[in-house]
Backbone bond lengths (Angstrom), bond angles and torsions (degrees), N, CA, C in turn:
res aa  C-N    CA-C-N  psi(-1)  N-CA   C-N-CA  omega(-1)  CA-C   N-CA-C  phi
1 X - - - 1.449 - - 1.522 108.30 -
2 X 1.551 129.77 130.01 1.074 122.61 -157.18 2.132 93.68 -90.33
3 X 1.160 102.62 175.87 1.231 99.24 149.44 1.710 151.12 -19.52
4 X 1.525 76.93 -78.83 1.901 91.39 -178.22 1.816 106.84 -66.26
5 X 1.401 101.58 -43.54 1.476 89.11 173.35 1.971 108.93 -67.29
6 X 0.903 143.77 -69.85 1.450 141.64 144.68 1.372 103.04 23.94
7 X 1.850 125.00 -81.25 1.418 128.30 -178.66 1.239 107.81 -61.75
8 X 1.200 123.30 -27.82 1.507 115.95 -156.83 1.253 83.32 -93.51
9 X 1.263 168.17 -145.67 1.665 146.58 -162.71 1.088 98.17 31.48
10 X 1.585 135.57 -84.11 1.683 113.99 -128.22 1.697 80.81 -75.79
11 X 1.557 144.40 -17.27 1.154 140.03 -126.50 1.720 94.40 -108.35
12 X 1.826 95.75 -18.76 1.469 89.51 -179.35 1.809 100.27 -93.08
13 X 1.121 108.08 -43.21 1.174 115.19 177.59 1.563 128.02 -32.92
14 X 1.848 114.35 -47.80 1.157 136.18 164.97 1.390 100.06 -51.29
15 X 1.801 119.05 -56.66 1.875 100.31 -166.64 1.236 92.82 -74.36
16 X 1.096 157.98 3.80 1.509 145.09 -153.47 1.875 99.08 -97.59
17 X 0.933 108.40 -55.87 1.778 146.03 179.36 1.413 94.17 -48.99
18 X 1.689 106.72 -63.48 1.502 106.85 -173.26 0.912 134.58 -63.20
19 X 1.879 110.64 -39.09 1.321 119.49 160.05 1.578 128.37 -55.45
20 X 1.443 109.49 -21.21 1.678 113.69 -178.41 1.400 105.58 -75.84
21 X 2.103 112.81 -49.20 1.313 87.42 165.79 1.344 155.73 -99.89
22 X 1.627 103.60 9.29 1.638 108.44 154.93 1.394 115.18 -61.18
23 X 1.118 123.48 -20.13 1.399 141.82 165.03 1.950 109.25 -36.75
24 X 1.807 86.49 -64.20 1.309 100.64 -159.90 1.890 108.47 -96.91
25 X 1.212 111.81 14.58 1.451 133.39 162.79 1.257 121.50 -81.27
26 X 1.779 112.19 -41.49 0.940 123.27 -146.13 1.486 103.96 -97.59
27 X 1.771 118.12 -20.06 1.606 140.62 177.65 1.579 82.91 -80.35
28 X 1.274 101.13 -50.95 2.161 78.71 -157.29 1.639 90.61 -67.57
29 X 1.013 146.32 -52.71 1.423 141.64 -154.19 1.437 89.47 -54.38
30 X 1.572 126.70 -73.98 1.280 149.54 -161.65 1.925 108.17 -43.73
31 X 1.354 106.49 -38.76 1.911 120.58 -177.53 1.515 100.93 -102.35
32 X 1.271 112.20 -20.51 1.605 103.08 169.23 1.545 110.71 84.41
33 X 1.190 108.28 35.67 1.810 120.88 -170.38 1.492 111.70 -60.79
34 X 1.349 114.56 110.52 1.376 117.04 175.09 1.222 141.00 -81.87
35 X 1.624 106.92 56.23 1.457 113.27 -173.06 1.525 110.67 -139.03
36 X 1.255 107.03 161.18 1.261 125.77 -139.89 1.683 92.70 -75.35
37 X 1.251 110.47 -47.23 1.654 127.63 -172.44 1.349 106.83 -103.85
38 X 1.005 126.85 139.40 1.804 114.52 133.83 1.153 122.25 -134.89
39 X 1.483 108.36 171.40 1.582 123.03 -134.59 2.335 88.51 -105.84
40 X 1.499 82.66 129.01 2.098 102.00 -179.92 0.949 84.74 -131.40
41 X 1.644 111.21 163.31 1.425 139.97 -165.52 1.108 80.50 -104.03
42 X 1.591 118.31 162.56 1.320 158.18 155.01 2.036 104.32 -49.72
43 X 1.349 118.30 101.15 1.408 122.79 152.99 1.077 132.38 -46.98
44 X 1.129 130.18 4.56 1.707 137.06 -128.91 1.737 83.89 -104.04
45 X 1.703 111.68 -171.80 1.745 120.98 -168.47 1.661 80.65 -96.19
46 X 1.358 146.40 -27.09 1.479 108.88 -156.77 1.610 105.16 -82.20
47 X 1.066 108.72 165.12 2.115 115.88 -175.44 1.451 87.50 -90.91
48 X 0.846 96.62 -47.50 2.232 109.04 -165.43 1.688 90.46 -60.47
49 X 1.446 157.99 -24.34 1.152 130.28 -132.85 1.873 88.52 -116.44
50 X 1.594 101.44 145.08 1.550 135.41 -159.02 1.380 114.89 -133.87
51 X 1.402 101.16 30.87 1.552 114.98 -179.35 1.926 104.07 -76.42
52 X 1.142 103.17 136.31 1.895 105.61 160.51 1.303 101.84 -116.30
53 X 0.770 75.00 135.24 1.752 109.25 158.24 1.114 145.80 -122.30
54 X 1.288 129.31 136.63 1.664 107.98 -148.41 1.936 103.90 -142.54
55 X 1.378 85.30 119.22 1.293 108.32 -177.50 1.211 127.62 -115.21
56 X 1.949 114.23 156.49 1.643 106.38 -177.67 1.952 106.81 -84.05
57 X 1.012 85.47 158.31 1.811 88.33 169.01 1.429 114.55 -41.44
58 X 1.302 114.03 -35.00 1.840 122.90 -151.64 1.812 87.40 -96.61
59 X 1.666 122.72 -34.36 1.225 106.53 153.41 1.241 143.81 -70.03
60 X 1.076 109.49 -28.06 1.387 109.26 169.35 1.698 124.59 -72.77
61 X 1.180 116.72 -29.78 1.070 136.18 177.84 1.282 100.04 -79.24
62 X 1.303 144.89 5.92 1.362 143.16 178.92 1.851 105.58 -124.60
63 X 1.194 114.02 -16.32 1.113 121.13 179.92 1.353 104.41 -88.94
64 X 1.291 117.30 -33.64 2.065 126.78 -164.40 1.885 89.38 -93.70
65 X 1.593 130.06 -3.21 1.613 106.95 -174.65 1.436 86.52 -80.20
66 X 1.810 146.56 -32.85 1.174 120.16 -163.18 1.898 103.16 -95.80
67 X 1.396 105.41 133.90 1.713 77.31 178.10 1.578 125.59 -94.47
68 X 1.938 100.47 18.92 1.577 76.50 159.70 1.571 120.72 -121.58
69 X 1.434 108.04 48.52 1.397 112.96 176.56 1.658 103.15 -111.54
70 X 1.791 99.90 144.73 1.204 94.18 179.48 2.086 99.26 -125.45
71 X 0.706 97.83 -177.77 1.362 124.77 -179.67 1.906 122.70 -95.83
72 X 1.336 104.90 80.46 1.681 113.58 -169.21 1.340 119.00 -104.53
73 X 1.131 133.58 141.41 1.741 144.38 152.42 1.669 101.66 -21.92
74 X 1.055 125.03 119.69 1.328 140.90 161.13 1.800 102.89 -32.35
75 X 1.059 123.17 105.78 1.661 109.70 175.01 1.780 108.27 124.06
76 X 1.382 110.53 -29.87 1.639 142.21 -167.06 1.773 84.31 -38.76
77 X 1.431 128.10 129.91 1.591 109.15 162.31 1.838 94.94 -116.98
78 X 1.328 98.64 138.11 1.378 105.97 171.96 1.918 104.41 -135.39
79 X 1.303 88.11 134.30 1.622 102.65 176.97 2.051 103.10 -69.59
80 X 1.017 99.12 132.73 1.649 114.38 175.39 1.385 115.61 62.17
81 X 1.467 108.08 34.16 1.495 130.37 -170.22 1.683 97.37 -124.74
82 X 1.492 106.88 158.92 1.632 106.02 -173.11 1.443 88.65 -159.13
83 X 1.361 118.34 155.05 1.429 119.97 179.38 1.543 102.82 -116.85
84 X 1.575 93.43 136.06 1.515 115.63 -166.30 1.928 103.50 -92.42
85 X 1.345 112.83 -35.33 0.944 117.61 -166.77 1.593 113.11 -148.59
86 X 1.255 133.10 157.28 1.622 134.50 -178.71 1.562 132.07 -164.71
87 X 1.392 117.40 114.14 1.036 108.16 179.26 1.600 108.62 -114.94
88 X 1.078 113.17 -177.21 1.959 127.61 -156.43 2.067 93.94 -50.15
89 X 1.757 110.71 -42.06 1.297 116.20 -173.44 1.853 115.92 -100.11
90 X 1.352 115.26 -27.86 1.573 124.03 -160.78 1.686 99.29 -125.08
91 X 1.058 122.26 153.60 1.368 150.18 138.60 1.557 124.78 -139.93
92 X 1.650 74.60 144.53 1.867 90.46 -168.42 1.385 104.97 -95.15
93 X 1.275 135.84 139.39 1.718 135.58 174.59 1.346 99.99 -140.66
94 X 1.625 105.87 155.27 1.573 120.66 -172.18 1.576 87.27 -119.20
């Protein structure tokens, strides 16, 4: 698999991820979910991966102001990726 096809995967993968969890932002905002965290899928390049992750509103909403950061499994390695931010479970990379 050359390259460009390579990025262009993890690149669909990322909107794929993103779209599920603006998805799942948009129910808790919308039902008014009263919890401290809630639970997003893993952004990362694999299709197969079933990671949660669990974030505050004020994080997530800080991760979605840049649009090319995504939301990855603590450990996630991506080529021409850099991590902007990290906690004990999540890192964010542009």
């Amino acid at each position: 698999m050359d390259s460009g096809t390579r990025e262009q995967r993890i690149q669909a993968n990322n909107e794929r991820f993103r779209g599920a969890n603006e998805a799942i932002h948009e129910q808790a905002e919308r039902l008014g979910a009263d919890m401290e965290q809630l639970p997003f899928l893993c952004e990362g390049p694999a299709e197969d991966c079933v990671e949660i992750l669990r974030l505050t509103r004020d994080e997530y909403s800080d991760v979605r102001k840049h649009d090319d950061r995504y939301m990855r499994r603590w450990g996630t390695r991506i080529a021409k990726s850099r991590s902007v931010r990290s906690s004990s479970a999540t890192m964010v990379t542009s």
